[in-house]
C-alpha positions as CSV (number, residue, x, y, z in Angstrom):
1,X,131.3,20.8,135.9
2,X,134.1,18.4,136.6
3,X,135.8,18.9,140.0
4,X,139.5,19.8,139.9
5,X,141.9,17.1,142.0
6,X,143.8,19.1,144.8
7,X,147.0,18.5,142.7
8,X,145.5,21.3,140.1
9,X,143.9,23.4,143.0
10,X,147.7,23.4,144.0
11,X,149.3,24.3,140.5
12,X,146.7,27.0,139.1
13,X,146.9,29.0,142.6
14,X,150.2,29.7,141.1
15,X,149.6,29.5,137.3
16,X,146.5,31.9,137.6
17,X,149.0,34.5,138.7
18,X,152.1,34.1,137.2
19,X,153.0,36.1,133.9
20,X,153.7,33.2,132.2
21,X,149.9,32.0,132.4
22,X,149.2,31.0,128.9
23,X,145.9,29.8,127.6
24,X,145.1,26.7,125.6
25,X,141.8,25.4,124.3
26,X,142.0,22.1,125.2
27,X,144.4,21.7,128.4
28,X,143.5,25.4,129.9
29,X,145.7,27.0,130.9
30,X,149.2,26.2,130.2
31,X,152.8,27.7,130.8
32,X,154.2,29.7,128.3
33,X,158.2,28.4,128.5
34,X,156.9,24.8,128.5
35,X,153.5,24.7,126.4
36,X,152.2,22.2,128.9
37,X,150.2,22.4,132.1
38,X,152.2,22.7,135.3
39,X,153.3,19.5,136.5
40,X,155.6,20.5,139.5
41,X,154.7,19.3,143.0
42,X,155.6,22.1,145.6
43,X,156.3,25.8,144.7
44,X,157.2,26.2,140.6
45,X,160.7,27.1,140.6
46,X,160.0,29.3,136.9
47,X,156.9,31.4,138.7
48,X,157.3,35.2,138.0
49,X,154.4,37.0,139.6
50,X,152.1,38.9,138.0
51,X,151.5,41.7,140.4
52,X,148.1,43.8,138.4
53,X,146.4,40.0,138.1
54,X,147.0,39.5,142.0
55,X,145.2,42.6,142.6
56,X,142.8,42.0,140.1
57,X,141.9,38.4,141.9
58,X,141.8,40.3,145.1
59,X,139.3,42.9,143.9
60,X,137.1,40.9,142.1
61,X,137.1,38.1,145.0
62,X,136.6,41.1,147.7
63,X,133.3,41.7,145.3
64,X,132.2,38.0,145.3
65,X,132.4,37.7,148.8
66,X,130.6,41.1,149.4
67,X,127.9,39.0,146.8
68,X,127.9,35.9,149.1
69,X,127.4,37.4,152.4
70,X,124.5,39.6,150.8
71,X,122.9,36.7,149.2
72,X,123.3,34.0,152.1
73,X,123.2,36.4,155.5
74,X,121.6,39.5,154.3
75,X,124.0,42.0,154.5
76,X,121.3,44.8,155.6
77,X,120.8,43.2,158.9
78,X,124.6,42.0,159.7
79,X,126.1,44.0,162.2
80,X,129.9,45.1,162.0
81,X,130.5,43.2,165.5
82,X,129.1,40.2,164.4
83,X,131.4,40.6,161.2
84,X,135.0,39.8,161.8
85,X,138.0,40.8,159.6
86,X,141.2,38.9,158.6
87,X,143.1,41.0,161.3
88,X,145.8,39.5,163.5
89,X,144.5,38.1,166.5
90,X,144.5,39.6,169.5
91,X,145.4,36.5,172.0
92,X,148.2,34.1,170.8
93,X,148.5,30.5,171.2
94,X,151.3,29.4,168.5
95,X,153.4,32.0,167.8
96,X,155.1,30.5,164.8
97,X,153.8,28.8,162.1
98,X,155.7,26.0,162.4
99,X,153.3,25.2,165.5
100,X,149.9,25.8,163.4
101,X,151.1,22.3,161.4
102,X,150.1,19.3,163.0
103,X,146.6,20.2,164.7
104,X,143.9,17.7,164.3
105,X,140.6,18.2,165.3
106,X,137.9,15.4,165.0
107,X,134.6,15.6,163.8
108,X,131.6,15.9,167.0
109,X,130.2,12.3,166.6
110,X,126.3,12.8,167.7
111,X,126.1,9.2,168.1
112,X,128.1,9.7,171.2
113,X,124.5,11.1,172.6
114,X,122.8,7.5,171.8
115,X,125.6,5.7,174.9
116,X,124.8,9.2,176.8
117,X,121.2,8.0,176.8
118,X,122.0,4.5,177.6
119,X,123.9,5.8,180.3
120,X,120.8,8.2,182.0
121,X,118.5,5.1,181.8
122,X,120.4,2.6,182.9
123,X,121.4,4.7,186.1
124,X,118.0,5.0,185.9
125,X,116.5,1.5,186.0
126,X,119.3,1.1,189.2
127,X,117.5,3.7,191.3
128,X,113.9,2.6,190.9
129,X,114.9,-0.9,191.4
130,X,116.6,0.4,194.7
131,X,114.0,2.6,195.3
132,X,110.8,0.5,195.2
133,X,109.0,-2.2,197.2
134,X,107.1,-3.8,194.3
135,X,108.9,-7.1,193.1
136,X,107.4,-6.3,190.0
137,X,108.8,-3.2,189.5
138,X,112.1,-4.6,190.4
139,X,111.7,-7.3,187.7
140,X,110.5,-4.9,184.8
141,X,113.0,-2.4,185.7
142,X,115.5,-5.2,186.5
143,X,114.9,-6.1,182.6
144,X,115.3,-3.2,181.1
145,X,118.0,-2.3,183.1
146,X,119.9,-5.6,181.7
147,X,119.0,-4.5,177.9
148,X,120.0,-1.0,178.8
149,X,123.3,-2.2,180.0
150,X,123.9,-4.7,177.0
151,X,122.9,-1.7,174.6
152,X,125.2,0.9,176.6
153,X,128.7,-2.1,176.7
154,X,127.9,-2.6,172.9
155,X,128.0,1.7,172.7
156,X,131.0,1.9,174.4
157,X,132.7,-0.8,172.4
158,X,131.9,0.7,169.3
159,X,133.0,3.9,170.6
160,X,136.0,2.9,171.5
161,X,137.3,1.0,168.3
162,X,135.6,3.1,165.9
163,X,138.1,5.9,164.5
164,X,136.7,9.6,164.4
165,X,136.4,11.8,161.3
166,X,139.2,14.3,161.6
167,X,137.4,17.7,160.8
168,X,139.8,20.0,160.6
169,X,143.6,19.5,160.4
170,X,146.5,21.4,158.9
171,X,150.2,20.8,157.6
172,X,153.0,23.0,156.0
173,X,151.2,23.3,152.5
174,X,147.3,23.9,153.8
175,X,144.5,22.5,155.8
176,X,141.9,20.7,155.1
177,X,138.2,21.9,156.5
178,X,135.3,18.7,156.5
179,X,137.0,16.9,153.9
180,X,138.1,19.4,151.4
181,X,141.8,20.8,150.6
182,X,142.6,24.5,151.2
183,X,146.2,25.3,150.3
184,X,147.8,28.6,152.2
185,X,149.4,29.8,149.0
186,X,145.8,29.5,147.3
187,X,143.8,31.9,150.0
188,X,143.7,35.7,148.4
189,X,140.9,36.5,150.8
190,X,138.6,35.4,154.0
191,X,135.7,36.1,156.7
192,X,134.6,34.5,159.8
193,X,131.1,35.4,159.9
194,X,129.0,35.0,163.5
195,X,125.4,35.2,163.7
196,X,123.6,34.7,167.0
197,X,120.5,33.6,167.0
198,X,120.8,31.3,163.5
199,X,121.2,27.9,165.5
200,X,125.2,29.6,166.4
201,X,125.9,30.6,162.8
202,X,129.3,30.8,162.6
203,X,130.7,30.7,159.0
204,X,134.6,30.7,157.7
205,X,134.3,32.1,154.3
206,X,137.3,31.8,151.9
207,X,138.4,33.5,148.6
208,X,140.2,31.3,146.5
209,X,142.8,31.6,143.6
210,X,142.0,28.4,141.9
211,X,137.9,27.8,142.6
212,X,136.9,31.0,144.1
213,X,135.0,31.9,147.0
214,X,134.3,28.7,149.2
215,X,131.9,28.8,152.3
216,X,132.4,26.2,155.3
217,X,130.3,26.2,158.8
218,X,132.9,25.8,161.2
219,X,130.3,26.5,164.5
220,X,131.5,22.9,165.7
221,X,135.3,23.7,165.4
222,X,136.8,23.3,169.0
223,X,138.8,26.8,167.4
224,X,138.5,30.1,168.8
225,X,138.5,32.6,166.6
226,X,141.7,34.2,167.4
227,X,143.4,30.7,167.3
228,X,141.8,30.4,163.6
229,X,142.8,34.0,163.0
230,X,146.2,32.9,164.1
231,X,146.8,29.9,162.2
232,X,145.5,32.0,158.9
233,X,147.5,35.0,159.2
234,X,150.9,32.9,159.9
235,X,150.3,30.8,156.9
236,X,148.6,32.6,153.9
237,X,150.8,34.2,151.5
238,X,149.5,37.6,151.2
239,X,151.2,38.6,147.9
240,X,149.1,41.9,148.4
241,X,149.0,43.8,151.3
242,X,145.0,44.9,151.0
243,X,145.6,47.4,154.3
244,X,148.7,48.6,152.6
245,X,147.1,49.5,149.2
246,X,144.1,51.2,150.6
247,X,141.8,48.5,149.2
248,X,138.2,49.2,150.0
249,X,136.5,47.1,152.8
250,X,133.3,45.2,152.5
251,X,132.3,46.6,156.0
């Protein structure tokens, strides 16, 4: 299965629920008033929503969540605390959503534990050498403290001049989550799932317009949840109110 470039992702989240959605055999699917696909680059300025396919996508994207969590977390054994909602959040940080657009959040680097290591052992070596009577000691320690030193300068360096992975960041149209694109106008549907005791589970799962539901593990996001609950519920276009229509709940 080819992946879709996030230009398309962009263009079905719309064509997939407008009621000119038309379907051809070769390109897909295609707009009715210009029998082509969508080639706009924001918002299309001809969409008409189609209101029962938005609530079809939410239902049957509610059921293939429900299907994911069952299959991956065992839904059996998943308590409602541990299972959290997309509710406002109950602490504020941004307050508008203009300020949920330029956050950047770099990757952990576990390299960084390599010049921590360095570091120990080289204040290491320092104290037996200052510690001890032994001339050898001092040399063999002296030695290693001299490689540890050269090793822990090189680390630092490197460090220094080598740019971080940026692992989460976001802007007016989406964000983007360990490398892949998630526009706000393409989210119908989401999770945050927490499971202590599995190595700090902590799972953002996402139902999707254009590629359905999408799973990401977000326990090293420097985020709390109400900051993540924040940034979602200030930028998704909800084109259905779930709450409102008395949708059912997975939980």
């Amino acid at each position: 299965m080819n992946q879709i470039s996030d230009k398309r992702k962009h263009q079905l989240a719309y064509c997939k629920i407008c009621d000119y959605r038309d379907l051809d055999t070769a390109k897909r699917i295609t707009c009715a008033l210009t029998k082509d696909v969508a080639n706009f680059e924001k918002e299309c300025p001809s969409i008409r929503i189609d209101f029962e396919e938005v609530e079809g996508q939410e239902i049957d994207l509610h059921n293939a969540i429900l299907d994911h969590i069952r299959k991956k977390y065992n839904l059996f054994d998943l308590k409602k605390e541990h299972y959290i909602l997309p509710n406002r959040p109950f602490y504020s940080k941004y307050y508008s959503k203009k300020n949920t657009h330029k956050i950047k959040i770099k990757a952990l680097s576990h390299e960084n534990d390599w010049t921590l290591i360095a570091l120990f052992a080289f204040i290491g070596c320092l104290l037996i050498i200052f510690n001890t009577e032994s001339n050898n000691l001092k040399l063999l320690f002296g030695f290693l403290g001299f490689i540890t030193f050269c090793f822990l300068t090189i680390r630092m360096i490197i460090d220094l001049y080598t740019p971080k992975n940026v692992f989460f960041s976001t802007d007016e149209q989406g964000f983007i989550l360990d490398g892949i694109r998630i526009f706000w106008h393409d989210i119908v549907d989401f999770r945050i799932i927490y499971i202590p005791g599995k190595e700090g589970c902590r799972d953002l799962i996402i139902g999707t317009i254009s590629e359905g539901v999408q799973s990401f593990d977000i326990k090293d996001l420097k985020l709390t949840i109400d900051q993540l609950l924040e940034i979602f519920s200030l930028n998704r276009i909800d084109y259905l109110t779930r709450y409102d229509r008395n949708l059912p709940d997975v939980i």
